[in-house]
C-alpha positions as CSV (number, residue, x, y, z in Angstrom):
1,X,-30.6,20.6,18.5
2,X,-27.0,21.0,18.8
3,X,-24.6,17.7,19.3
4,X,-24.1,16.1,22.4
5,X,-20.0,15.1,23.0
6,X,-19.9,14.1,26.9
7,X,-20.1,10.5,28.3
8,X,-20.4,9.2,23.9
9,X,-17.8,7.6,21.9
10,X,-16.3,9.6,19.1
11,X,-17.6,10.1,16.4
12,X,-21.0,10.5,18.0
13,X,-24.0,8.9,15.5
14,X,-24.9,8.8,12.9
15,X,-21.6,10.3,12.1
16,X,-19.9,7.1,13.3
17,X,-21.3,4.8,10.4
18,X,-20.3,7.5,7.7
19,X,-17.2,7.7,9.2
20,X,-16.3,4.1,8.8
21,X,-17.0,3.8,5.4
22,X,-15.2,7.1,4.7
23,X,-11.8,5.2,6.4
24,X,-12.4,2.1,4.1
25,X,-12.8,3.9,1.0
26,X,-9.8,6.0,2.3
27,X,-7.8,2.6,2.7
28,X,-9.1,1.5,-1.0
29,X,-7.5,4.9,-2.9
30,X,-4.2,5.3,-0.7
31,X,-3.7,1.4,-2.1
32,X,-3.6,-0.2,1.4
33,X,-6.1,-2.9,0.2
34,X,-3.6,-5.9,2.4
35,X,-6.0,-3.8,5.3
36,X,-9.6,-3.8,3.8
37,X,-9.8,-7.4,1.6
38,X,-8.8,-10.5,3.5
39,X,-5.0,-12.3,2.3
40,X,-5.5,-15.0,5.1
41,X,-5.2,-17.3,2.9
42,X,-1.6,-16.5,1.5
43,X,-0.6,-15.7,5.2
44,X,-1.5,-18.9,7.2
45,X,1.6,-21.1,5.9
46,X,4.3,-17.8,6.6
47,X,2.6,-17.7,9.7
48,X,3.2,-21.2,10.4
49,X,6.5,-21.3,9.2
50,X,7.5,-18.7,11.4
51,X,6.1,-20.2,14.5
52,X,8.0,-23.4,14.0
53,X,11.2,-21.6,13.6
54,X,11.4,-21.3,17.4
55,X,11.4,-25.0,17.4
56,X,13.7,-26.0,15.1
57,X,17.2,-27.2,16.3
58,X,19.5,-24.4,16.1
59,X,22.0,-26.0,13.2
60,X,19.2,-26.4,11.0
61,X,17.7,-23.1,10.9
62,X,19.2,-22.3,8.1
63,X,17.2,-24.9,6.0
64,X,14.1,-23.3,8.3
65,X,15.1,-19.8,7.2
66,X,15.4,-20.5,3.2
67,X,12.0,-22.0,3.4
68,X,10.3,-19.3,5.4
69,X,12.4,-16.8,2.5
70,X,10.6,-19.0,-0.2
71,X,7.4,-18.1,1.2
72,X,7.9,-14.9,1.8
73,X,8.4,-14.6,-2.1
74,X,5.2,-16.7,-3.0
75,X,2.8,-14.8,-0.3
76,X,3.3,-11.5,-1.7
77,X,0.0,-9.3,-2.3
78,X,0.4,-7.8,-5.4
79,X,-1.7,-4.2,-5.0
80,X,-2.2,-2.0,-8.7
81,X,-4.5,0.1,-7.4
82,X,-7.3,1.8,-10.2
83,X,-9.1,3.0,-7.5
84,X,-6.8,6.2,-7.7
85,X,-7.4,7.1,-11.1
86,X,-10.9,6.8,-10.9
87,X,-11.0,9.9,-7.5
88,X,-7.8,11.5,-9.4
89,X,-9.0,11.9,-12.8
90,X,-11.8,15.0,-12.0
91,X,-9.2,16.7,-9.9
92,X,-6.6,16.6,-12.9
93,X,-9.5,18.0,-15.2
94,X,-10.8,20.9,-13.2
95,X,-7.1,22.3,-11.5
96,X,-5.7,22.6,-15.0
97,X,-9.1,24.6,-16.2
98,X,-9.4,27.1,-13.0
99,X,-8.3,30.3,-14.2
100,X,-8.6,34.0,-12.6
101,X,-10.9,34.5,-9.5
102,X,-11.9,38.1,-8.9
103,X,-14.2,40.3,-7.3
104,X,-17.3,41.2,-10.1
105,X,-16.7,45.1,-10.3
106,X,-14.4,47.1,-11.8
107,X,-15.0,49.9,-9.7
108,X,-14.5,49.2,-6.4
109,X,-10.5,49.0,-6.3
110,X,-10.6,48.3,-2.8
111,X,-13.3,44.9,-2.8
112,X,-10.8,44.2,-5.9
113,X,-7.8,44.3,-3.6
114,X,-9.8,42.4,-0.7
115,X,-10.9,39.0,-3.1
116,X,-7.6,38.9,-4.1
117,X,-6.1,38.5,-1.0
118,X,-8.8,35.9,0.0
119,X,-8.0,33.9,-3.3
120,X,-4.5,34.1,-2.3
121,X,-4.0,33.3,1.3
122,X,-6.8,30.9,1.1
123,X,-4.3,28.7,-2.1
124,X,-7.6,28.0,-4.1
125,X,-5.6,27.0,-7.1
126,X,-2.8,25.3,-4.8
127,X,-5.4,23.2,-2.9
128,X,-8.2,22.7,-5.2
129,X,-6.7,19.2,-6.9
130,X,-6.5,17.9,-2.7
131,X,-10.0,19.4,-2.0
132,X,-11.5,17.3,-5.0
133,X,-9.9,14.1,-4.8
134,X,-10.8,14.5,-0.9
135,X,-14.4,14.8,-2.5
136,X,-14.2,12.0,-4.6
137,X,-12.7,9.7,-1.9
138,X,-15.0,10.3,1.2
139,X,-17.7,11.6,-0.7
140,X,-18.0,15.0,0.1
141,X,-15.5,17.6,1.7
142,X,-16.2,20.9,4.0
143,X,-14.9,24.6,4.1
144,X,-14.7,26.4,6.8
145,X,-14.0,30.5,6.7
146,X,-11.3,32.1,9.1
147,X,-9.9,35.7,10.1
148,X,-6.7,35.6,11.8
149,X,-3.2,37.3,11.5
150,X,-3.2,36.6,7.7
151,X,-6.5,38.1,6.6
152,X,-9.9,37.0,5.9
153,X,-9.4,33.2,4.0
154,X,-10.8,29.7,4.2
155,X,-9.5,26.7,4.2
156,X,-11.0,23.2,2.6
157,X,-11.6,20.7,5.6
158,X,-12.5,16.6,5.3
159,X,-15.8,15.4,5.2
160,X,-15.3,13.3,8.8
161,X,-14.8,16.7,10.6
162,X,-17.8,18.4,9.6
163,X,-20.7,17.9,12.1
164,X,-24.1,19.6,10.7
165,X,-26.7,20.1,13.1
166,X,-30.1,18.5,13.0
167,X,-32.4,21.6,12.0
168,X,-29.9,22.8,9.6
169,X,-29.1,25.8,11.4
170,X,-25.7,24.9,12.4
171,X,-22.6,23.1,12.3
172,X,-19.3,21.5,14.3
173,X,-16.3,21.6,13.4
174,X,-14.5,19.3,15.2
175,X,-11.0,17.8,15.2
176,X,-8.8,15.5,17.5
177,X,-5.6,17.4,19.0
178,X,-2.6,15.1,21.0
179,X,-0.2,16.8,23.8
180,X,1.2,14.9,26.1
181,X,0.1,11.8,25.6
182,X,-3.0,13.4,26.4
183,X,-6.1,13.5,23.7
184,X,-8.8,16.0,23.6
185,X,-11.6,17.2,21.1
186,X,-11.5,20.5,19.8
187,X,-15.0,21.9,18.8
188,X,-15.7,24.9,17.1
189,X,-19.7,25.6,17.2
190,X,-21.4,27.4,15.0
191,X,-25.2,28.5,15.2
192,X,-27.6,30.5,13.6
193,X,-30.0,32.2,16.3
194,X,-32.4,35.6,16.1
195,X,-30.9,36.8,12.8
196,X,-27.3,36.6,14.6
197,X,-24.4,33.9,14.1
198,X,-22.9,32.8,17.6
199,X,-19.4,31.3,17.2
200,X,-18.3,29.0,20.2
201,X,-14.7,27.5,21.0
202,X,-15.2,24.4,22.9
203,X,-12.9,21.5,24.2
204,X,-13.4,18.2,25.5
205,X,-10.8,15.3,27.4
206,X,-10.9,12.0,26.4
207,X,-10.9,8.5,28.0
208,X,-10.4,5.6,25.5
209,X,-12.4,6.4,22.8
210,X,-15.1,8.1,24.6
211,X,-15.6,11.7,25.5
212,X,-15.6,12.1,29.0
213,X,-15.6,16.1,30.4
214,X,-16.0,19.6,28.9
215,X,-12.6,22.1,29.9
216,X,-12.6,25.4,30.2
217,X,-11.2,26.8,26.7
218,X,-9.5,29.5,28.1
219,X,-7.3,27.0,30.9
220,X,-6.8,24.8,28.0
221,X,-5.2,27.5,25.8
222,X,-3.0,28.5,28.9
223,X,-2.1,25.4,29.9
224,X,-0.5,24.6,26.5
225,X,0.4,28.0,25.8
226,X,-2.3,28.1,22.4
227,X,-4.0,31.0,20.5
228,X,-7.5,30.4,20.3
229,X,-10.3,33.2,18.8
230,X,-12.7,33.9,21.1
231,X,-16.5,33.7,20.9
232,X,-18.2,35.9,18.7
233,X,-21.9,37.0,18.3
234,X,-21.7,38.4,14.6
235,X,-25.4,40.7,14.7
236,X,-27.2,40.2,11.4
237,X,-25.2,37.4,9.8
238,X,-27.7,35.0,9.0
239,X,-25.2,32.4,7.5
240,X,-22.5,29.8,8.5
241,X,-19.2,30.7,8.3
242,X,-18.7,27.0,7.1
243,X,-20.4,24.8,4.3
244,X,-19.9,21.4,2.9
245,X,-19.8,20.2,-0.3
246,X,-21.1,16.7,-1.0
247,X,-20.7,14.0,-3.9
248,X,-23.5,12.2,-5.9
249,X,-25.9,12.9,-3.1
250,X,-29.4,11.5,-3.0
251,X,-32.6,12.3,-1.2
252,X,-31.6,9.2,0.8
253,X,-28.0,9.8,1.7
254,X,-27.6,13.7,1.6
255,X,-24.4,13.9,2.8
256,X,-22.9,12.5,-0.6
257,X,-21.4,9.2,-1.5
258,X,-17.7,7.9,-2.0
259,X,-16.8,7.9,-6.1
260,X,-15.4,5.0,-5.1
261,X,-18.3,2.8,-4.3
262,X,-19.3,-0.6,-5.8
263,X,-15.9,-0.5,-7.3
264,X,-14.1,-2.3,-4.6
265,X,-15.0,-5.9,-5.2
266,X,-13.3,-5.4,-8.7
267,X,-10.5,-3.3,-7.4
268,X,-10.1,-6.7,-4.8
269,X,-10.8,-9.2,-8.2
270,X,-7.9,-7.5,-10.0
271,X,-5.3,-8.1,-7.0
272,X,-6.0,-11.4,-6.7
273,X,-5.4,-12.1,-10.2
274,X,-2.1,-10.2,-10.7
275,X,-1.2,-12.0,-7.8
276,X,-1.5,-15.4,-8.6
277,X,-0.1,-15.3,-11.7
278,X,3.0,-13.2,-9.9
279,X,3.2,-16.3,-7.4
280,X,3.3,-18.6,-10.8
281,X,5.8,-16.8,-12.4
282,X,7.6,-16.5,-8.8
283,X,7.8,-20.3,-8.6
284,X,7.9,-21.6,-11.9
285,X,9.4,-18.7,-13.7
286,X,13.3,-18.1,-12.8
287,X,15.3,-20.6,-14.6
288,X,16.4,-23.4,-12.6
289,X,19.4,-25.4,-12.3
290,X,19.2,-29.2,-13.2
291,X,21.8,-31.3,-11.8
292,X,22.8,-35.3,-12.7
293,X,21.8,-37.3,-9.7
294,X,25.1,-38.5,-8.8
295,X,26.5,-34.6,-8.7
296,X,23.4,-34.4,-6.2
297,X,24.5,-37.3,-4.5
298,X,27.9,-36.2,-3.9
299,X,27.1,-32.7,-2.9
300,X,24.6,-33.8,-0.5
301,X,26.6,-36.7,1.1
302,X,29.3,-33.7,1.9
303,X,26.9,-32.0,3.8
304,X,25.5,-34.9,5.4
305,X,28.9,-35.4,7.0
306,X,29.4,-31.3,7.9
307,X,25.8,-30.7,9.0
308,X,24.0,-34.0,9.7
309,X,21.1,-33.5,6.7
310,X,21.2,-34.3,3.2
311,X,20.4,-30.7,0.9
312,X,22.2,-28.7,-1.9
313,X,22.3,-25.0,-1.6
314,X,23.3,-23.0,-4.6
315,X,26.5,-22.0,-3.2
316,X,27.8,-25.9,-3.1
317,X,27.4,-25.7,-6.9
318,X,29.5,-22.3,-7.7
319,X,32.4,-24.8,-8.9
320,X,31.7,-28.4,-9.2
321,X,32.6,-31.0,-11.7
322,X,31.3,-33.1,-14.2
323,X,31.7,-36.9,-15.7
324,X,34.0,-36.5,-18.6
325,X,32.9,-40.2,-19.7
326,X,29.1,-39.5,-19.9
327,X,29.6,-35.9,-20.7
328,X,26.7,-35.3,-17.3
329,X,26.7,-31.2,-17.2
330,X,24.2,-29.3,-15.3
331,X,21.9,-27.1,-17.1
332,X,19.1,-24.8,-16.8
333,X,15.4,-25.5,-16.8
334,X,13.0,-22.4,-18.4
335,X,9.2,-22.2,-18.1
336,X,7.4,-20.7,-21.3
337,X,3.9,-19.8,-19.7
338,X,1.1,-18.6,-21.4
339,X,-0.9,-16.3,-19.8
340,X,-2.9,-14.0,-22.3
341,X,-6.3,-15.5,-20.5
342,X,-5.2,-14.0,-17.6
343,X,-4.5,-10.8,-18.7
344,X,-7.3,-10.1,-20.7
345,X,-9.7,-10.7,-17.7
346,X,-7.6,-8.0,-15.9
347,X,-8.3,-5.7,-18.7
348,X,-12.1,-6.7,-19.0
349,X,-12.7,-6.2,-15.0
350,X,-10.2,-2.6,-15.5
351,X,-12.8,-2.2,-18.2
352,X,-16.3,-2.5,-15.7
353,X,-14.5,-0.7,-13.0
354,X,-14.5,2.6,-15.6
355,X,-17.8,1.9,-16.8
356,X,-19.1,1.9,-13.0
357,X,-17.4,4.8,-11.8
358,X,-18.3,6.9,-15.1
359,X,-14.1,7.3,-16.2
360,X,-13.3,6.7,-19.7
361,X,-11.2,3.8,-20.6
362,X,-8.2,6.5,-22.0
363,X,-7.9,7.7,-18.6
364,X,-6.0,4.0,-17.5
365,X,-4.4,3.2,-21.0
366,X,-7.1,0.6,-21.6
367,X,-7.9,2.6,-25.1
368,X,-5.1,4.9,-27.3
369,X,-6.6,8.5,-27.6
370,X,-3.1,9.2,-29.3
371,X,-2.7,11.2,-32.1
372,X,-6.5,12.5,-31.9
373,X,-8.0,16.2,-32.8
374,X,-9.6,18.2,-29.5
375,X,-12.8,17.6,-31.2
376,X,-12.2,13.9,-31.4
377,X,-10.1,13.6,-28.2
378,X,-13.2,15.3,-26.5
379,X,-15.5,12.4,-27.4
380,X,-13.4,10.0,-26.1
381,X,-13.0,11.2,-22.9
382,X,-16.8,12.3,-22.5
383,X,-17.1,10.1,-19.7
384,X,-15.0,11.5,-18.0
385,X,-15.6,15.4,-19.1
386,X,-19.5,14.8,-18.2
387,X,-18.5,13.9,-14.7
388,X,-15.9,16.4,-14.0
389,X,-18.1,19.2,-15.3
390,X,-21.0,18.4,-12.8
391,X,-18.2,18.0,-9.9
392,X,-16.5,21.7,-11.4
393,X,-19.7,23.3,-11.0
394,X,-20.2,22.1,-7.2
395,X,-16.9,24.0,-6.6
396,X,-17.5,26.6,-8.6
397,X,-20.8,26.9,-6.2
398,X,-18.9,26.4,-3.4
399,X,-15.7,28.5,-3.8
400,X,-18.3,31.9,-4.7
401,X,-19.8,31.2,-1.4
402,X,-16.3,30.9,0.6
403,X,-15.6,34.4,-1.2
404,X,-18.7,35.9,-0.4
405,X,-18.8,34.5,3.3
406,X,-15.7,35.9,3.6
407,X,-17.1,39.0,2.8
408,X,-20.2,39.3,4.9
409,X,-17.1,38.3,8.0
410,X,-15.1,40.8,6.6
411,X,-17.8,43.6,7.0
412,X,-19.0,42.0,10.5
413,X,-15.4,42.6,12.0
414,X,-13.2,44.5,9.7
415,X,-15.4,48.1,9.9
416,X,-16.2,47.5,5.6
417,X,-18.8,47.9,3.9
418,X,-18.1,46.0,0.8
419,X,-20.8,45.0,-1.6
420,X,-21.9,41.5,-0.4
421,X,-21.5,39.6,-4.3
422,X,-20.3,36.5,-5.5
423,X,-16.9,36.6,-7.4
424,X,-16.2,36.0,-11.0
425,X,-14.5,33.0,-11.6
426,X,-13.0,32.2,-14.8
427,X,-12.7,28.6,-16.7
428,X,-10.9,27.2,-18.8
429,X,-11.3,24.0,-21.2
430,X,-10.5,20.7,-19.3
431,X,-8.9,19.2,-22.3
432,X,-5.8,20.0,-23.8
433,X,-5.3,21.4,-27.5
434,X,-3.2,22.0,-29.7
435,X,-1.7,25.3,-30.1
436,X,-2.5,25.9,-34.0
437,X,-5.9,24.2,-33.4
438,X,-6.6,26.5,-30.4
439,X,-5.6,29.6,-32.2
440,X,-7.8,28.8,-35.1
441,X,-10.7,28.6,-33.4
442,X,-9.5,31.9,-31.5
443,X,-8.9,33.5,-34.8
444,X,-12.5,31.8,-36.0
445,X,-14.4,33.6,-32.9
446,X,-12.8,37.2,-33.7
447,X,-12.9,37.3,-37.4
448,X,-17.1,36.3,-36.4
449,X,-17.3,39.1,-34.1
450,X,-18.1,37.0,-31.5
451,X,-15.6,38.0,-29.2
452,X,-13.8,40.7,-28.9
453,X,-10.0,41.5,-29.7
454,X,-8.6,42.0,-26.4
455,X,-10.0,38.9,-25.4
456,X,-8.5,37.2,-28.5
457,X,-4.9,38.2,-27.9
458,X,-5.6,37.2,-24.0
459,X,-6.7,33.6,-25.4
460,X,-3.5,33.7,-27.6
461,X,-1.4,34.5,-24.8
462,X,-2.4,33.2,-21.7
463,X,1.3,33.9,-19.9
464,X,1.4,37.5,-21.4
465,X,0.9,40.4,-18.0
466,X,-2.2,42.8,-18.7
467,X,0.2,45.3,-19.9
468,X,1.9,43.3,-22.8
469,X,-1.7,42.3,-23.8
470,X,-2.7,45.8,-24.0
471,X,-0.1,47.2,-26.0
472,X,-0.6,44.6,-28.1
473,X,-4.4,45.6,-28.9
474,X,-3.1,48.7,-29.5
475,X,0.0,47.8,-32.0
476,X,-3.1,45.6,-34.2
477,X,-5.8,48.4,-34.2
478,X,-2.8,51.3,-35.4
479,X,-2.0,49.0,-38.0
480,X,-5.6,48.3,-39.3
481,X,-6.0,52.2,-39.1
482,X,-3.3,52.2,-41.5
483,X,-4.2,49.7,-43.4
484,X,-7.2,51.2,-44.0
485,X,-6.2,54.6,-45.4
486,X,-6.6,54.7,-49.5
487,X,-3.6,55.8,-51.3
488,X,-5.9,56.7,-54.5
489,X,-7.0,60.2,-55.2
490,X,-9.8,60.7,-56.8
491,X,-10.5,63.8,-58.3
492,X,-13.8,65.8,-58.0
493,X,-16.7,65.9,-60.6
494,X,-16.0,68.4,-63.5
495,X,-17.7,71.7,-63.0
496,X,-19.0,75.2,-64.4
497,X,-18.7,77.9,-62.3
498,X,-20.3,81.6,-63.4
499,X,-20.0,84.8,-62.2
500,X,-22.4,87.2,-62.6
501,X,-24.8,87.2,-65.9
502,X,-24.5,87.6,-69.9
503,X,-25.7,91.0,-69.4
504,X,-23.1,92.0,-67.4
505,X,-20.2,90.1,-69.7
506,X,-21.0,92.3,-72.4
């Protein structure tokens, strides 16, 4: 059930056809749209021109050049790409609302210790905006857990390197590596079998595109002088060191789907009309220079005589001069164009392209959220909120299980016996307040009692170390213990005390 490499093309099916559309949709965010929508159109004349360049006689090439300069200017593909807000958006809302990762005891100093070095060598707050933008674009995106030099870690990994296996009980990772001119596939196998995890390096040479032979790993590594783990049989592991994460999967497609789909005929619709009216305004736009006919005449009868043709350049009129009996100047020409049509259809297709992908319209200008409350800022944007909170609990799904894979591999290798557990990951809101608003509604939740005071002053104070906050619980409970004490004596009840009886008195 495992993938077969030798004598295929790479990427072997039915990874080939998700890997295609992956590239396009990677080509419609990075803005390269000139290489996914056809601009034949506005290239055939250049193209022309060009070609007849070569032809033309070499003392009016010139005249060839300016032309070929002027449609240089009026070919241009105008690119304002959307497409990037709509896969950066979610990663903008969930990296500025991860907070603490940590290991869910307070115990265990040592599993403590161990989950924060996995949180730090792995970069999970460094590399989480990458990971979900990479998500967003391909429409899913891979971890795979390592041990090394560095520690126990993982590392995020794009969706067109992640291989699963057919019965679900593996995966490849796979990746393309170049030396000396030379190209070969790097596979790294992993397989559940008889309640053990096998781990295989493997490493293939390529001819064309097409996988042609299987090396021996360990010639490979020497030949190039690499460092490459070994294979592993981890006993009673019964789960990938590896996983992948996908976006807006279906039954159908469980692999995930690009954020970016169905947009791209909009994305295309807006070029095309920021370009034309760009090529409008190129050519109509810049004031010209109108000239009396028999200036023109003159001008152009001088460089009949120099260069054999009859033209004006702009240089031949930097000093010229004019009739004094008719009073003939030159002058320039403006255009006043109005193109409010134009740009409203640009905002309306701006408009469907948020709609479609589930963004809302704040997120590219198209609405002001200015000047709004976090309450009332938080309905605006619950587009976009909604669909960053479903993507922030895949990760948060999918970072516990990096932590605890890491872990189970930790205790397979490192002689530990940690407490196999998912970590404690802490969130923040995706929105930003502000700071008296926040702190009321901090103040509101303590003065409730429904939280408590050292978690209050840790809301207040988000930069503040552990110690700062701790003295700080202490300096407000002294001074409520103060506070507290009642500076009013009050005296005891009034009394009758007797000793003895009337018999003995007398």
């Amino acid at each position: 059930m495992t993938i077969q490499y030798l004598n295929k093309p790479f990427p072997p099916p039915p990874f080939d056809g998700l890997i295609e559309n992956m590239y396009y949709f990677r080509e419609l965010y990075e803005g390269n749209h000139a290489n996914i929508f056809d601009i034949s159109d506005l290239q055939k004349d250049l193209i022309h021109a060009k070609k007849e360049l070569k032809k033309v006689p070499y003392y009016s090439r010139n005249r060839a050049r300016l032309k070929i300069k002027q449609l240089e200017s009026s070919t241009r593909y105008v690119v304002v790409n959307f497409a990037s807000v709509i896969a950066e958006l979610p990663a903008d809302l969930i990296n500025r609302s991860l907070g603490n990762i940590s290991a869910d005891t307070e115990n265990d100093n040592q599993l403590l210790k161990f989950v924060q070095n996995v949180v730090k060598t792995s970069k999970i707050n460094q590399n989480i905006w990458s990971a979900i933008v990479q998500h967003q674009v391909d429409g899913g995106v891979a971890y795979r857990i390592r041990r090394d030099v560095k520690g126990t870690w993982f590392e995020w990994k794009p969706a067109d390197l992640y291989f699963e296996h057919e019965d679900d009980l593996g995966a490849d990772i796979v990746w393309i590596e170049e030396r000396n001119k030379n190209k070969y596939l790097r596979v790294e196998r992993q397989r559940l079998e008889e309640n053990q995890l096998q781990i295989q390096q493997l490493v293939f040479s390529f001819d064309g595109d097409s996988v042609s032979d299987e090396l021996d790993i360990n010639e490979y590594a020497t030949q190039y002088g690499l460092v490459i783990p070994e294979n592993m049989v981890l006993s009673g592991v019964n789960e990938l060191m590896c996983g992948y994460v996908p976006n807006d999967e279906t039954l159908l497609v469980p692999r995930g789907r690009s954020a970016l789909r169905n947009i791209d005929k909009l994305q295309e619709e807006i070029n095309w009309t920021i370009t034309r009216d760009s090529i409008v305004f190129e050519k109509h736009g810049k004031p010209k220079l109108a000239i009396p006919s028999r200036l023109w005449d003159t001008v152009a009868g001088k460089n009949q005589t120099y260069y054999g043709q009859r033209f004006v350049r702009n240089t031949d009129l930097e000093v010229v001069s004019y009739d004094e009996k008719n009073g003939a100047v030159p002058m320039y020409i403006t255009w006043d164009a109005q193109t409010s049509q134009s740009f409203e259809h640009v905002k309306r297709l701006v408009e469907y392209m948020m709609a479609i992908s589930k963004t809302s319209p704040q997120a590219v200008g198209i609405k002001d959220g200015t000047g709004k409350s976090a309450i009332a800022l938080l309905y605006l944007w619950i587009q976009s909120v909604i669909k960053a909170d479903a993507i922030k609990d895949k990760f948060d799904t999918a970072i516990k299980e990096a932590v605890r894979k890491c872990i189970i591999l930790e205790n397979a290798l490192g002689n530990t016996n940690f407490a196999v557990a998912d970590p404690v990951i802490e969130w923040a809101d995706m929105l930003p307040k502000a700071e008296s608003e926040k702190n009321e509604e901090e103040i509101k939740k303590y003065s409730e009692k429904t939280q408590s005071l050292e978690t209050t002053v840790r809301a207040l104070h988000p930069d503040w170390s552990e110690g700062a906050i701790l003295a700080e619980v202490e300096k407000i409970m002294e001074e409520r213990v103060i506070d507290s004490y009642n500076p009013t004596f009050s005296q005891p009840p009034k009394t009758s005390v007797r000793f003895g009886s009337e018999d003995d008195d007398e």
